[in-house]
C-alpha positions in Angstrom: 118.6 153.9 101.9 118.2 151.5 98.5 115.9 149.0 98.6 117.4 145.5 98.1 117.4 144.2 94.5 115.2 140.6 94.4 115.9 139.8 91.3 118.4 137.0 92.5 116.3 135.7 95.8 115.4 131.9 95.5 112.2 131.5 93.7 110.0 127.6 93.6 111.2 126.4 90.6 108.9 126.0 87.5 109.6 122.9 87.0 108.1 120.5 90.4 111.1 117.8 91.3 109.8 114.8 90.1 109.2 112.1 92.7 109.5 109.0 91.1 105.9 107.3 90.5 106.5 104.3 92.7 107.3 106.2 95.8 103.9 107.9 95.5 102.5 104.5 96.8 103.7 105.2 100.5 100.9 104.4 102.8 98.2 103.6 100.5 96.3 100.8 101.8 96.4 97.2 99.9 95.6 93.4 100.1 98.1 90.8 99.3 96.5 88.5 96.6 98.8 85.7 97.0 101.3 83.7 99.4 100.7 82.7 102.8 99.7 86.1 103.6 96.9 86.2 101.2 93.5 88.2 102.1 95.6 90.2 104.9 94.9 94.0 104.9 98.3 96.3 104.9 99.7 99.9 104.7 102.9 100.2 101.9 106.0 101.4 104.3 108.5 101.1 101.5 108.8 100.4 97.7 112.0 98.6 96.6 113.0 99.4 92.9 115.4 97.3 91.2 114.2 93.8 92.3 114.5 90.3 90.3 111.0 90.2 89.5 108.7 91.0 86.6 108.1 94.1 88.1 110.9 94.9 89.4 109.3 96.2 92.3 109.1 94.6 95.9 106.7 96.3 98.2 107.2 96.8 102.1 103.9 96.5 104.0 102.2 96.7 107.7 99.2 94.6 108.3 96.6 96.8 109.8 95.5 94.1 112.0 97.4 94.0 115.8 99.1 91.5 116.2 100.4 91.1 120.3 103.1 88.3 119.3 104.4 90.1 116.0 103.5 93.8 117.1 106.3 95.4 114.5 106.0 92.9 111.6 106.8 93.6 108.2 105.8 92.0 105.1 107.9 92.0 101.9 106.3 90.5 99.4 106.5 91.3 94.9 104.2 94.3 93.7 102.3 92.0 91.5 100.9 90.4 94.5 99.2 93.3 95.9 96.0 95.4 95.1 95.3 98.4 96.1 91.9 98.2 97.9 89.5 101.5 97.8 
């Protein structure tokens, strides 16, 4: 019986794929700065590259607080708006 030559079995690569750095925001925990939203508390669901703004970054959030008559409400709102609290 031979024993079964590894050299060609899948190995991790070297090199990590890349995530892109703006997808690493996912679920961090922020506070909108400005609009009519301003002061509330939210999770990042979504980052949206490619966005007419100075960023070009829009950010989709959750407020943390329950809300009974919006229960699934979203929030988009610019990147520059946001701050990640701590």
């Amino acid at each position: 019986m031979t024993t079964p030559d590894f050299q060609y079995a899948s190995q991790p690569s070297s090199s990590k794929a890349k995530i892109p750095k703006h997808r690493q925001f996912v679920g961090t925990s922020v506070l909108i700065m400005r609009g009519s939203d301003k002061g509330e508390h939210c999770t990042i669901q979504m980052v949206l590259d490619g966005q007419p703004t100075n960023s070009t970054l829009k950010v989709v959030v959750i407020p943390t607080r329950y809300d009974p008559i919006l229960p699934n409400r979203t929030i988009t709102i610019d990147y520059d708006d946001i701050v990640a609290e701590l």
